[in-house]
N, C-alpha and C positions, 0 to 999 in steps of 0.2 A: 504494500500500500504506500503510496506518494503520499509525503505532509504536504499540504499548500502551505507557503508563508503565510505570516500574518497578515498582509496588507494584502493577498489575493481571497482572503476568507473575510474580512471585512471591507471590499470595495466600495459596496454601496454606501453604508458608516458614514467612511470615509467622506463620500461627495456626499453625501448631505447633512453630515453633522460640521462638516468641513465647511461648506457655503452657509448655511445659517449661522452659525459661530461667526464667522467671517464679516458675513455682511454685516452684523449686529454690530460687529466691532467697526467697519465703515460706515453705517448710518451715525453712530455717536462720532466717529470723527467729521462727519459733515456738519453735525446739527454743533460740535466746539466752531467748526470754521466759521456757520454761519451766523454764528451767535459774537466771534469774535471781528468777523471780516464786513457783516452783512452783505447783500450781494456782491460787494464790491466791483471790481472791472466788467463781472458778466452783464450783459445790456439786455441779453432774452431770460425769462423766467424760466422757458421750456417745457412746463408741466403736461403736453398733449400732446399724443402720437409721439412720432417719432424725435421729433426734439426732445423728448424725455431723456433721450438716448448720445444726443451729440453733445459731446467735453464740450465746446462753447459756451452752452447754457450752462445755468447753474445746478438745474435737476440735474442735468447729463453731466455733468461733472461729479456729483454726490452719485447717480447710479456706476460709474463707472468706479469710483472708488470702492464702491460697496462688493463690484465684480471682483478687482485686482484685490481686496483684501481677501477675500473667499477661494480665490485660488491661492492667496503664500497660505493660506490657512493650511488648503489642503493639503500643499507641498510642507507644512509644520506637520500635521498630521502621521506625512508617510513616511517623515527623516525619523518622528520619534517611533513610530512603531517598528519600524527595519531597526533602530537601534535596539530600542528592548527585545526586539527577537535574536538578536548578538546577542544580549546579556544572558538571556534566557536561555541559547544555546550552548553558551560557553557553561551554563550554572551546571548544565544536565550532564555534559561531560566529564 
């Protein structure tokens, strides 16, 4: 019998405890910016359709953070679990 690693037996987990985790932690860092910046430079709101989505606007700038945090998330996620599966491997032997 094959073991799977850790991180091929918890994938899904992974993305989606990884992007909610994540993003939670980029909406708070938009609502610090925009609490400390106010809109500042952006000139569009953006909140509809796809301007939601373009860095320009200030929505689209906070979704896009809330994106990139949700992925180093996940890529935190997978450096710790491959690590503790080394620990774990080394312990057994």
């Amino acid at each position: 019998m094959i073991n799977k690693s850790l991180v091929s037996r918890s994938f899904w987990l992974i993305i989606v405890s990884g992007m909610l985790t994540g993003m939670g932690n980029g909406s708070v860092f938009g609502a610090a910016m925009m609490c400390m910046l106010g809109r500042g430079q952006f000139d569009n709101w953006g909140g509809n359709g796809a301007l939601a989505y373009m860095p320009s606007t200030f929505t689209g700038f906070i979704d896009w953070a809330m994106i990139v945090f949700g992925v180093a998330f996940i890529g935190i996620l997978v450096v710790g679990l491959n690590r503790h599966e080394a620990l774990e491997n080394s312990a057994a032997k």
